[in-house]
N, C-alpha and C positions, 0 to 999 in steps of 0.2 A: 430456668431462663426461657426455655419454650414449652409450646401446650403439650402436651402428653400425645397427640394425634399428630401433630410435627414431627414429633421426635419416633415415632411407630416406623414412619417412612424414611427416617434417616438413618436408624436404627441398621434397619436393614440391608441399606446399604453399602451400609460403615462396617459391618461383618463381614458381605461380599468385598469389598476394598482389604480387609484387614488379611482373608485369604488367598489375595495373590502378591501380598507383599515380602513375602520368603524371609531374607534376612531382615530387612528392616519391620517387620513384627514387633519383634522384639523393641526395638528402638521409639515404636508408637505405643507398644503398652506401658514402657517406661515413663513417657511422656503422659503418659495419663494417671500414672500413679502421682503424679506431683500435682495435680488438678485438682480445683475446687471444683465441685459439681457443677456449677453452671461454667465451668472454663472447660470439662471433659464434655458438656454439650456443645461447644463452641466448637472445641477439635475433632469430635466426631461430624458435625456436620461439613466439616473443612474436608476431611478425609473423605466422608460421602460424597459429596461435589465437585471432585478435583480428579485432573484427569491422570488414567495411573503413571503417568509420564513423572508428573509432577511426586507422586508418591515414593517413586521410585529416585529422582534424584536428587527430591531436598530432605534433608534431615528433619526428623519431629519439630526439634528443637526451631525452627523457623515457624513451621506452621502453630507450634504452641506460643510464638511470639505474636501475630494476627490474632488465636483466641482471647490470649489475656488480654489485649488491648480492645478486639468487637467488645468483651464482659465489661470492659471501664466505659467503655460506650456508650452500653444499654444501661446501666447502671447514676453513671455519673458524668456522661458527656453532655455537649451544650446543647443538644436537645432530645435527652433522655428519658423515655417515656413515651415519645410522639410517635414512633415509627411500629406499623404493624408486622409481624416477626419475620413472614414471609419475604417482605421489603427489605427487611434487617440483614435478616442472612445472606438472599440473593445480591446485594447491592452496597452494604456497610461490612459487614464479616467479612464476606469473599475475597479470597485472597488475588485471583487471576480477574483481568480486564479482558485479554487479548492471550498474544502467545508471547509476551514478553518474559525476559527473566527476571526472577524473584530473589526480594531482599527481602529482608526487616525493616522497612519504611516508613511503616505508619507512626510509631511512636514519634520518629524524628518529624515527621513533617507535625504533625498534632504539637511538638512543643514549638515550633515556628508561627502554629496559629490562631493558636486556643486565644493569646491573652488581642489578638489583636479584631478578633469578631465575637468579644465576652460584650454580650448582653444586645447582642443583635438579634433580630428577626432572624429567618432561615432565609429568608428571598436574600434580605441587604447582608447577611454572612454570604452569600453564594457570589454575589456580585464582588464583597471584596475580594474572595477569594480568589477569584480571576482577576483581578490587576493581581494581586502576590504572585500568582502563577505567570504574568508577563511580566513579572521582573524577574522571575528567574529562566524560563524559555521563549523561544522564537521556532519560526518555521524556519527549517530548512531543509532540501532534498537531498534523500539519504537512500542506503539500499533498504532491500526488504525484511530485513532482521529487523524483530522489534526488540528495541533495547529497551531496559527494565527503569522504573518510573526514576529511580534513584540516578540512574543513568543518565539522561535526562536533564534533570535535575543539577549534578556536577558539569554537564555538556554544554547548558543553556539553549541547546536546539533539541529539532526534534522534526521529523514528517508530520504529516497531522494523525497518523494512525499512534505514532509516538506523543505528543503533545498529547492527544485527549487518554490515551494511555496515563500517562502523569495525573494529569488533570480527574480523572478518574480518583486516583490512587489520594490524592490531597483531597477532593471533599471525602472521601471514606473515609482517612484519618481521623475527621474530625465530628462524623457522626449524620452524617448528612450522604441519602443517598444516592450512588452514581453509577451511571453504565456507560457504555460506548455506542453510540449507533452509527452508522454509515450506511453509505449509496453503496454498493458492491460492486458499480458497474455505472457511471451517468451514460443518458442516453442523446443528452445534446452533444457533449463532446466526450474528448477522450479520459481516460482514469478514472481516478474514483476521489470517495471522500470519508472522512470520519470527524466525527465532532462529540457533542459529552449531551444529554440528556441527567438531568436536576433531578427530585423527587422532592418537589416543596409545597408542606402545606396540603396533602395530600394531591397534589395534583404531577406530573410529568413535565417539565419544559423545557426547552432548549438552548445552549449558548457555544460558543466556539471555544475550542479548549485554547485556554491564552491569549484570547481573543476579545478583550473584558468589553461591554458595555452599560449603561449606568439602567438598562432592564433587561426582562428577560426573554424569551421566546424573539432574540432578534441575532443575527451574524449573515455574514457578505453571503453565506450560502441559500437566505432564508428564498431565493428567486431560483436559485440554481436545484436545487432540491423540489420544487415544485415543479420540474419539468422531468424527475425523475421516475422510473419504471417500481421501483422497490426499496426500500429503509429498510435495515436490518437491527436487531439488537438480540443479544444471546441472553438465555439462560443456562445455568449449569446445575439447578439443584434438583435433586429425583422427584420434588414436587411440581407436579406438572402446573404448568401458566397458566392463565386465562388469555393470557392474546391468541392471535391467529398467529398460528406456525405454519410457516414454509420451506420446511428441512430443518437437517441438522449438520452440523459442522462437528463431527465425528462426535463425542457422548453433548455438545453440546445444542442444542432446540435453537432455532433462532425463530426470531417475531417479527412481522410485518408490522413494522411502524409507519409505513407510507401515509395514511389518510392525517397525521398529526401534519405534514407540511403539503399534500399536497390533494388536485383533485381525483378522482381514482373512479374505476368502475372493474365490474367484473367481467373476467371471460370464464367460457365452459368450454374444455376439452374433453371428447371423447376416443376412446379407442378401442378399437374394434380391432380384432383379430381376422386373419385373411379369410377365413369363412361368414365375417360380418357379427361375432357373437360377440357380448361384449370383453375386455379384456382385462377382465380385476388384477388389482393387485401392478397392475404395468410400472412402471416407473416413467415419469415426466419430468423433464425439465425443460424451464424457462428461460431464455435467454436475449442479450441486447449485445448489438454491433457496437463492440466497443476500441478505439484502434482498428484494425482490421482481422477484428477474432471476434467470434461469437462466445458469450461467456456467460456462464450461469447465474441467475438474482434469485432461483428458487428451485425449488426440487420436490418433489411427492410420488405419491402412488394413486391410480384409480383406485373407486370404490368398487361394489361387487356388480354395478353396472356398466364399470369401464370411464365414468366419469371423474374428473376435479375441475374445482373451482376456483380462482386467483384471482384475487383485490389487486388492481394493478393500476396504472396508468392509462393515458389516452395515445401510445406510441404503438411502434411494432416491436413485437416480441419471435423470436423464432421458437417454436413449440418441436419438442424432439419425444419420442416414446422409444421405450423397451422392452420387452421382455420376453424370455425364451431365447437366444438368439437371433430376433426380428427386431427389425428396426424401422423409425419414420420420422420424418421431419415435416415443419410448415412454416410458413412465413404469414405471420398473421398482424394487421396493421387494427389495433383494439378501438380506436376512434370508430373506423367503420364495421367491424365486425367483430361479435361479441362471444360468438361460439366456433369451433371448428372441430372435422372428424378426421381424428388421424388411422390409419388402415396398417397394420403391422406387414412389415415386407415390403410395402409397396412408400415411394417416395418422389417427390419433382424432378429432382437432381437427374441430370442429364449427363450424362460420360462421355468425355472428350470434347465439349462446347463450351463453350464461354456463354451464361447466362447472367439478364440484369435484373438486378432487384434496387428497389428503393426502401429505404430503413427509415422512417418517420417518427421526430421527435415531438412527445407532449410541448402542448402550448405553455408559457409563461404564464401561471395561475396559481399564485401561492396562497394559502387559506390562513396563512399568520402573517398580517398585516400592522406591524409594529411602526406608530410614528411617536419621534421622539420631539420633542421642544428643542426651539434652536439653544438655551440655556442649559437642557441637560445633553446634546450633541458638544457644545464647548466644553462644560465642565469635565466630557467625558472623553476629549480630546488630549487636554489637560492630565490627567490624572494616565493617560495611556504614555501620553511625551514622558512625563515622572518615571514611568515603568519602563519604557522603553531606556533612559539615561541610565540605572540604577543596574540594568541586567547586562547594557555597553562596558559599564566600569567593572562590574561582575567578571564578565569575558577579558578584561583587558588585564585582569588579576592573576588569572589561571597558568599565562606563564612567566616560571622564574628561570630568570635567565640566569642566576647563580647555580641552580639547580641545570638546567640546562650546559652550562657550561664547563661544569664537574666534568658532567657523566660523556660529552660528546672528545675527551681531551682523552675517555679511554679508550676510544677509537682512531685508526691512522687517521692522517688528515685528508686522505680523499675522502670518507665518509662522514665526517662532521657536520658538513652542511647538510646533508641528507638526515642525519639522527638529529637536529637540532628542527627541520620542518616537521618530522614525525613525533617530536615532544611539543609543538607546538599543536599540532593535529591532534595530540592527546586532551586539550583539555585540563579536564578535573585531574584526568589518569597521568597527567604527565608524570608526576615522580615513581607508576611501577614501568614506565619506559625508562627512565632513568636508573633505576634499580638492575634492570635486565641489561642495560648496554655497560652496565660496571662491572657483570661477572664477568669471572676470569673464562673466557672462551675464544675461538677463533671468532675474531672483527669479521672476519668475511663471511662466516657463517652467519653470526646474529644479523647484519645487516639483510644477510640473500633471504634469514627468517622473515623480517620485521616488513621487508619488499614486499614478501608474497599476500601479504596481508589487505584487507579492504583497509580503507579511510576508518570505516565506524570500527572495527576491532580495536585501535587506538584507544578508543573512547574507554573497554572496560576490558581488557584482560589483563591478567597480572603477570607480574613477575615470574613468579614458580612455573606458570603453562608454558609459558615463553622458555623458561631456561627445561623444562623438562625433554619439550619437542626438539631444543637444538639439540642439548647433548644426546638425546635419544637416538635420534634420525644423522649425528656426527660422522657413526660407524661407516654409513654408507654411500659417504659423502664421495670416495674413488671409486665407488663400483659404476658409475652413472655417469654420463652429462648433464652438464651442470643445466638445461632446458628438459631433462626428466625429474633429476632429483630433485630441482626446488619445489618446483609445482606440483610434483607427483608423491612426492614421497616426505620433504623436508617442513611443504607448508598443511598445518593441520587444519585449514577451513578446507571443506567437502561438501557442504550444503552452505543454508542457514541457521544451524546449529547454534549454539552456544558455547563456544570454544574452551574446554578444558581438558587438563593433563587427561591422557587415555594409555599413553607406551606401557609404562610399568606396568601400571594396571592389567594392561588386555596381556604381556609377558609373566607376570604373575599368574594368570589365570590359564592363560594356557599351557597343560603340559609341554615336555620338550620333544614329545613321540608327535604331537597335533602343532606344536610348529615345525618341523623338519617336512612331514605330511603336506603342509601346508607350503610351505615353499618348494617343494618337490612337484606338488600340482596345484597350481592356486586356487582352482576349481574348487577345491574340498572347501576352501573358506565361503564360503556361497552355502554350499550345502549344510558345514559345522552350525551357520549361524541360523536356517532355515528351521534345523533341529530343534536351537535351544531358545528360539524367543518364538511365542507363540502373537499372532496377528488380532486383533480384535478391534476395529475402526471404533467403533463402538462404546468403546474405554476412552481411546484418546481426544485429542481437541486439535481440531483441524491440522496445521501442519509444525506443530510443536515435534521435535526428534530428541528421542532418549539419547540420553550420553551411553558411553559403552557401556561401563560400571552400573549404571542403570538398569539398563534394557537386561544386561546377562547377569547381575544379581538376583532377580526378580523374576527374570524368563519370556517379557514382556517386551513388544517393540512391533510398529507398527509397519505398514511396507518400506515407507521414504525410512525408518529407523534401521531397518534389516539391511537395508542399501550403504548407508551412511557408514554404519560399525564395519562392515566386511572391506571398503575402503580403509577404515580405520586400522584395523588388522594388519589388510596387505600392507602399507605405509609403514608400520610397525616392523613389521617383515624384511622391511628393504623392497619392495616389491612396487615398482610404479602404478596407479592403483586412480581412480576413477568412477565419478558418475557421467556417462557422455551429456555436455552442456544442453542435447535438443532435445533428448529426452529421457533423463535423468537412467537411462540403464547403466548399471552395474559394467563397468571395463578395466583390463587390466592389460598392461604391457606384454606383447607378443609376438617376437618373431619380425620386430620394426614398427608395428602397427597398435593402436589399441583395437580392441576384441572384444566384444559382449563375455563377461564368465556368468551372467544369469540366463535362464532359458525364457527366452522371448516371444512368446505366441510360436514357437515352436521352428524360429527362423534358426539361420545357422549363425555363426558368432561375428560375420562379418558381415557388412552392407554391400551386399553385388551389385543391388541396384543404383539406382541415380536418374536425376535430374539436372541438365544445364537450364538457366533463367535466363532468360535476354528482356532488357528492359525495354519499355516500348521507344520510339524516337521520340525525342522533346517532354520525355517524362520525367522527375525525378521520381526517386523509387527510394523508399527507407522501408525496411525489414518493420512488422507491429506497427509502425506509424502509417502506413499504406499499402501493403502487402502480406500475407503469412501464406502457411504452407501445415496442413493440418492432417496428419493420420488417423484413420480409423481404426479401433480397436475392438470395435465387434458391438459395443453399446453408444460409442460417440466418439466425435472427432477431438483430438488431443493437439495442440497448435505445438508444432517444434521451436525449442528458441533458438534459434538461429541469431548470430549477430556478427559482423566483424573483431568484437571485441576478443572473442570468446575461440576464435581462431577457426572457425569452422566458414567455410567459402558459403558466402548468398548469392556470386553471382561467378562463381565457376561451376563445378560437377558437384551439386548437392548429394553425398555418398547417401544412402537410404535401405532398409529393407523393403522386402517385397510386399506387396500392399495395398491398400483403397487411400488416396489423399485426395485434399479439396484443397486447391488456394483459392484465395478470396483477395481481391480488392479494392479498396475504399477510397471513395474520395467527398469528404466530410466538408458540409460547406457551412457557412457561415448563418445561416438557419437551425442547424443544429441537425438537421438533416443529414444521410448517406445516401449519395448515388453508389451501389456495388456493385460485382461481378466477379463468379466464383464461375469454377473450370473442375470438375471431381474426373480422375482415370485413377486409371490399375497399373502397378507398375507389377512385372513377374520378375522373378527370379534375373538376374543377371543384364536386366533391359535396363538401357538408359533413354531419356527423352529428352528434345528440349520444347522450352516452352516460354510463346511471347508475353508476357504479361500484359493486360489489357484494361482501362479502366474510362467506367462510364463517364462521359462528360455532363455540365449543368451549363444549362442558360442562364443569363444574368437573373431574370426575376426569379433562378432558384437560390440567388445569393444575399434576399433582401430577409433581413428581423425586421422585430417591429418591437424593443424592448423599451419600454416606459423610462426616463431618465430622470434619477434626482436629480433638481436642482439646484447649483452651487455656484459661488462668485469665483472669478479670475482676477486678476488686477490690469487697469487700461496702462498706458503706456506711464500717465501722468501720478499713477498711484491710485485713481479711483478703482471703488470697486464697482465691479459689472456683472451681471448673472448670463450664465447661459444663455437660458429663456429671452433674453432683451437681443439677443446676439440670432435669434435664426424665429423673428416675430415672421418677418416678411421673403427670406426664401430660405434655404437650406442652409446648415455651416458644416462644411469641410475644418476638421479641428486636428493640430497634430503638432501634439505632445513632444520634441524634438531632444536629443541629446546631443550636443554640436560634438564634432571630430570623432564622433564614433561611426565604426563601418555600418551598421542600418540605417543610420538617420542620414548619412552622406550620400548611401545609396540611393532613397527616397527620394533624396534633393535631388541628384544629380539627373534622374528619371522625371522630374518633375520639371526642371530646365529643359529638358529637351526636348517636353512637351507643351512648352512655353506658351505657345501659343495657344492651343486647346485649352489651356487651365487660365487664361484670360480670357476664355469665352463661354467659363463653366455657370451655370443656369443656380449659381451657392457661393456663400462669401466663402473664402479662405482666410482661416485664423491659427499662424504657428503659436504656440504656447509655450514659455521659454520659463526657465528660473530668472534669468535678469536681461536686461538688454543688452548686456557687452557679448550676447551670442552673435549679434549683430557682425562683429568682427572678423568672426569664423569664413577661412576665405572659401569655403562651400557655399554657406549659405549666403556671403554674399553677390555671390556670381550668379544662384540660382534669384536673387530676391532683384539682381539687374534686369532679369528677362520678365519678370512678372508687375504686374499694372497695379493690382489691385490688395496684396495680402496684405494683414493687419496685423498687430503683437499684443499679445496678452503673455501679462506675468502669474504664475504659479507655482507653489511653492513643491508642487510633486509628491503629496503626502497622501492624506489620508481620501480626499475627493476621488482624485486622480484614481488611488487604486478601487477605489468605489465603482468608479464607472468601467475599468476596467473588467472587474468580475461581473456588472452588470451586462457585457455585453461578450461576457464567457471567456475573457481571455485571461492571459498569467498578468496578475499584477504585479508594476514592476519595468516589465518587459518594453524597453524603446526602442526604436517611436512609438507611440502611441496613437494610431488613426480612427477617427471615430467622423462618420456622417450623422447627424441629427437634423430630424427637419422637422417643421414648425407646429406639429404637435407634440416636441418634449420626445421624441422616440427614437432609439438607437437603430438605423437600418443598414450599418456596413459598420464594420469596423477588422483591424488586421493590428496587430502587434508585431515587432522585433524583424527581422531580416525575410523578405517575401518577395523575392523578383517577381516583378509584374503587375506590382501594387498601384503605381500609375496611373498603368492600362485599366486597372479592373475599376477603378475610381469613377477615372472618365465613360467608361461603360455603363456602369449606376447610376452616375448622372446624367447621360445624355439620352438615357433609354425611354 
């Protein structure tokens, strides 16, 4: 199946892999005994590329499912032949996209699509393949587990890091090959992005995962990605890539795909040692204000002069070095300046001041400029409505309410309507919720189970986990209160894991002389597990965690793995048990309190220190959305999570060890710009501080875009249609997208009436944008449309335009009102979505300025 010179380097690998696999050895050479030769190339090259996580927790027998299907592929799939090996293996074979969990998928998805793109081109198979894929998923916000394509799949949503996850997984099915890439970090605004990169034709292109349209190298991101600092895309295979790499994400290489969507240039960083010599070998990272955290797009090492070089953007990047224990930081804006020297030791940062920095995003300059015929935008509108209907009726399937109604009638009836919202949350999975709430167990337990749980665990655990952790964790159901033992001991999420049975297992395995031990000083469990799983970044794939069974069959398990199991353990134990929410250390129940049981930079097991917050007067303040709080760890600053949710106080005594932190914050304007300001002190031992939070302000012309607007019709009152463009020839339009009786759009109005008069003297037409005129009615906005002279009504249908311009001018599509200034060259230069006291005011300020 591969060259002889392929296979030298996989070879090798697949040896290294096959010698840390301990028990499951055995289990991989079985599997290879059942192999045809080009299917034992296929599993060894699986087993050589696959992180020992993945080695350690799935059975051969899956990954020999992926071989024999890539060998039908190359063999006899619908474009067999075409693809050269390297492409084959890294991008069709490969079993992993992300860090999602692993089924047996492909065949299923392959017989959903073979007959319906038989005798297509690869471009027009890719295109259909994405309407299939919007009939069966949509976006929606989830946590950060990524669930496995099959997931997905039965779920019909999906994040976009999940969507193109899927999306992924269906064109390899069927022979065609696919990756993931994403922003890591956008620099206009907050979060990030991931979407699916093609392999058609020999060429690379791009499309939104479920996101179909009738060509290719085009999606609502193709503008928002040109204003980004870095594109990412992994490789996993010991054959090294030809693209440029900028880090890796634990064994896996990742690539600068930037210059495919946007324009880029290079910066030089040097580093120099406090004596001025250069600093080989240093470690660098890149990073962009994103939220109010600075957060990495890339990572390297100097050369033996001290220098690297980074294809980047035209924004600012903050430049950090390491090594030896010395440290530096820079703030470097790459538009204007294309080299800088960082000095080990020495850094800007000033202790105990509040200093301001400005964070500057690349211009709107996208180098994939896809315009489509208004004939193939309808056809292609059409065919998405199709998709969109097909994947509603889909979801509307998933629950049975016979099924439903069985299994909630074996709980009392105060809990029925709560087991019947959680089989409904289920999805695909509803009938192993259904399964679980009919064993025979205490109702009040399964329920306090099924409580502790996220939204998305609904989606894919089963039965058997479910019913193991209850009766497992039952015993020690009186020893506790019931606000330690659910959360601490009774609910088996601990990270982002992948949740499965571990009790028996880890009771099994453990002597009865090392759990007595172990419950006598919990301590030992920290140290038992340091012993028998050895660490190796290197091996793994970014932040994938071995299950117990895994990591300690095998001996293998990464830091966040070593953390997760000994939680596991204690839990097991009866033992209330813990990673602290801000920064993931290892806690266990003590004396009233939880307590560090890992040794922590050498602190003692309890946070002496602290910080009171006071927020400034007239500010709001949200925790990552405008503020954070960042410890140093001797290489860089680590952002705590801190949240309300999570029960840890943002604005009482932030408990803390002793330590170097930087808060930082942000105030992100509609330019895509940050005005910030960070404050870096020492906290010692036993000190508490407080401290005012402070953030830089913008003048209005630092609140003006200038984004280029497609143009699209509304309808007049009368039924005509009207374009945009006819609407702001001769001065400016104020436009807003209204939702009646809802609290934003009431707000708006009500702000807008009051300012009645101003906005009958505004220098721009005002045009509210409705679904039909009986909004008219709405006694808001007829009160507000009493005090106003001049607004006008346009009808729209709220669909696909709508979110167009939305993400055209960075915001959440969707999100109403929707406010948008354009003026009379076609260019978006304000705009604000969903609830924003003060929108008004800042209206009238842009345009009277």
């Amino acid at each position: 199946m591969f060259t002889q010179k392929f296979m030298q380097e996989i070879e090798r690998s697949f040896e290294a892999q096959l010698n840390r696999l301990g028990e499951r050895r055995t289990e991989v050479e079985t599997a290879l005994s059942k192999c045809s030769d080009d299917e034992a190339e296929a599993l060894k090259c699986l087993y050589a590329s696959m992180p020992v996580s993945d080695a350690a927790d799935y059975e051969a027998e899956l990954f020999l499912s992926y071989a024999k299907h890539g060998v039908f592929l190359w063999e006899a799939g619908p474009f067999a032949g075409t693809i050269p090996e390297e492409i084959f293996a890294g991008y069709i074979l490969h079993h992993r996209v992300n860090n999602e969990d692993l089924t047996p998928c492909r065949p299923f998805f392959y017989e959903k699509l073979h007959k319906r793109i038989e005798g297509l081109s690869m471009a027009k198979a890719i295109l259909e393949i994405n309407y299939w894929c919007a009939e069966e998923a949509t976006y929606r916000t989830t946590d950060d587990r990524t669930a496995s394509a099959e997931c997905v799949y039965r779920s019909a949503y999906g994040r976009c890091g999940e969507e193109s996850t899927f999306a992924v997984s269906v064109f390899r099915s069927v022979g065609i090959p696919a990756r993931q890439v994403y922003v890591p970090l956008w620099s206009h605004c907050d979060d990030n992005h991931a979407w699916v990169e093609v392999w058609s034709d020999g060429m690379w292109k791009f499309l939104g995962a479920c996101e179909p349209e009738e060509v290719l190298n085009k999606g609502w991101f193709t503008n928002a990605s040109s204003r980004a600092m870095m594109v990412h895309s992994r490789w996993l295979l010991p054959v090294r890539p030809k693209e440029e790499l900028v880090g890796r994400t634990g064994m896996a290489l990742v690539a600068n795909q930037l210059k495919t969507y946007a324009k880029t240039t290079n910066v030089e960083v040097t580093v120099l040692n406090a004596d001025d010599t250069p600093a080989s070998g240093a470690e660098i990272r890149f990073e962009v204000l994103n939220y109010a955290e600075f957060g990495e797009i890339a990572c390297a090492r100097t050369d033996a002069k001290g220098k690297k070089v980074l294809e980047t953007g035209f924004g600012t990047l903050q430049v950090t070095a390491y090594k030896d224990g010395a440290y530096a930081e820079q703030l470097v804006d790459v538009a204007k300046q294309h080299s800088c020297i960082l000095r080990l030791g020495q850094t800007d940062c000033q202790l105990d001041v509040w200093t301001e920095m400005i964070v500057t995003a690349p211009k709107d300059s996208p180098v994939n400029r896809c315009v489509q015929s208004e004939e193939e935008i309808l056809f292609g509108r059409e065919k998405s409505r199709k998709a969109t209907k097909k994947r509603m009726a889909k979801e509307a399937a998933f629950y049975d309410e016979e099924v439903a109604v069985k299994a909630a009638e074996c709980m009392p009836e105060r809990f029925r309507a709560r087991a019947v919202e959680i089989m409904k949350f289920a999805c695909g999975n509803q009938r192993e919720i259904a399964k679980f709430l009919e064993k025979e167990m205490e109702p009040a337990l399964k329920m306090e189970l099924l409580n502790s749980l996220r939204e998305k665990d609904y989606l894919d655990i089963t039965a058997d986990s479910l019913e193991e952790h209850c009766r497992q964790a039952a015993v020690f159901a009186g020893k506790w209160d019931k606000e330690l033992f659910v959360p601490y001991i009774l609910c088996p999420r601990v990270d982002n894991e992948m949740i499965r049975p571990f009790r028996r297992f880890l009771l099994s395995w453990l002597s009865e002389e090392e759990r007595q031990k172990m419950a006598e000083e919990p301590k030992y469990v920290w140290e038992f597990v340091c012993a028998h799983l050895k660490s190796d970044e290197q091996l793994e794939y970014g932040n994938l965690i071995t299950s117990a069974q895994g990591a300690l069959t095998t001996g293998y398990g990464s830091a966040l793995t070593k953390r997760v199991v000994s939680v596991q353990i204690l839990r097991t134990l009866g033992i209330p048990a813990r990673l602290n929410p801000s920064d993931r250390i290892l806690e266990v129940w003590k004396d009233g309190a939880f307590v560090a049981l890992e040794e922590y930079e050498g602190q003692s097991e309890v946070r002496t220190a602290g910080i009171v917050v006071e927020q400034q007067e007239g500010k709001t303040w949200t925790y990552y959305q405008n503020w954070t709080i960042a410890k140093f760890d001797g290489t860089k600053y680590q952002t705590l999570r801190l949240s309300d949710e999570n029960g840890l106080p943002v604005y009482g005594e932030i408990p803390l060890f002793p330590g170097q932190y930087k808060i930082l914050t942000a105030n992100r304007l509609p330019n895509g710009n940050v005005f910030a300001k960070q404050f870096v002190f020492v906290l010692k031992e036993g000190e508490k501080r407080h401290i005012v939070l402070e953030q830089k302000e913008a003048d209005v012309k630092d609140m003006l875009e200038e984004n280029a607007i497609t143009d699209f019709t509304v309808q007049k009152e009368d039924g005509t249609p009207c374009y945009l463009s006819e609407l702001v020839k001769e001065k400016k339009g104020l436009f807003l997208w209204l939702e009646e009786g809802k609290e934003p759009t009431e707000h708006i109005l009500n702000e807008i009436r009051q300012r009645s008069e101003a906005y009958n003297q505004l220098p721009a037409n005002l045009y509210f944008v409705v679904r039909d005129m009986e909004v008219k009615k709405d006694p808001t906005l007829a009160k507000t449309l009493a005090e106003l002279e001049h607004a006008q009504f346009f009808v729209d249908d709220f669909g696909a335009d709508m979110d167009v311009l939305a993400r055209r001018m960075y915001l959440e599509p969707g999100k109403l009102p929707l406010i948008v200034i354009v003026d009379q060259e076609m260019r978006g230069i304000y705009s604000v979505a969903g609830y924003n006291v003060g929108s008004a005011d800042m209206i009238l300020k842009i345009l009277n300025r």
